[in-house]
N, C-alpha and C positions, 0 to 999 in steps of 0.2 A: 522498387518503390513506385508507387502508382500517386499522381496529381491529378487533382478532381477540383474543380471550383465547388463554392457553398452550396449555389444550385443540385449541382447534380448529386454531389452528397447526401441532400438530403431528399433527393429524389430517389437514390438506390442505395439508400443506408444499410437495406438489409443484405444486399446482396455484399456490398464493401463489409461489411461482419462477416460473414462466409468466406470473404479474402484474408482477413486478418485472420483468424480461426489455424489460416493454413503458415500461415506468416510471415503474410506481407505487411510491407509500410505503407500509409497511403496519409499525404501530406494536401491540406484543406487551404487551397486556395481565396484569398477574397480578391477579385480581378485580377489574377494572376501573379501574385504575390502570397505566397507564402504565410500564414498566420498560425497555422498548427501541425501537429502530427500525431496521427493513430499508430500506438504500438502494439502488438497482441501482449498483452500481460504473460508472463515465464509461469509456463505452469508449476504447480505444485503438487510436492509428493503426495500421491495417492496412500499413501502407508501410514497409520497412526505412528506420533513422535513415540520411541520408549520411555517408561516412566525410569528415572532412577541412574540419570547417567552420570550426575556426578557426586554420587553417591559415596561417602567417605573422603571428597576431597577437599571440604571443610567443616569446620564448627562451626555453629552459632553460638555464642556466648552465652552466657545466663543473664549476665546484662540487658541482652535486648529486650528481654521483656519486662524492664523494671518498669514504672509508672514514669512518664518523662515528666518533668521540673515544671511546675505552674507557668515561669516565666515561659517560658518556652511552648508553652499550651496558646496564652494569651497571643501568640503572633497567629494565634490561626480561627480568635473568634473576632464576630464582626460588630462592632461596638460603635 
């Protein structure tokens, strides 16, 4: 975990990006008190999601797509 005051954060922002990157902490001091913390965000899978995984593991009703009930419409216009 690296601590850095406001200053110098925003003096070597870029280079503290190139730290996080690798996956450091690095907590943003305002006179030496603690105010924030830089996390590098968890990568994500490079591989497209498969279409179709739960596929047969339910129904949707023929219901859902009836016309829904005026009443019920009215909660959603702005009058």
């Amino acid at each position: 975990m690296i601590k850095v005051n406001i200053h110098q954060a925003k003096t070597h922002f870029s280079s503290y990006l190139a730290k996080l990157k690798k996956g450091e902490t690095i907590v943003i001091c305002n006179r030496n008190i603690p105010v924030a913390e830089l996390r590098p965000i968890q990568s994500t899978s490079s591989k497209p999601r498969p279409i179709g995984l739960a596929k047969n593991k339910f129904k949707i009703p023929d219901e859902f797509f009836d016309e829904l009930p005026q009443e019920f419409l009215n909660y959603f216009s702005h009058k």
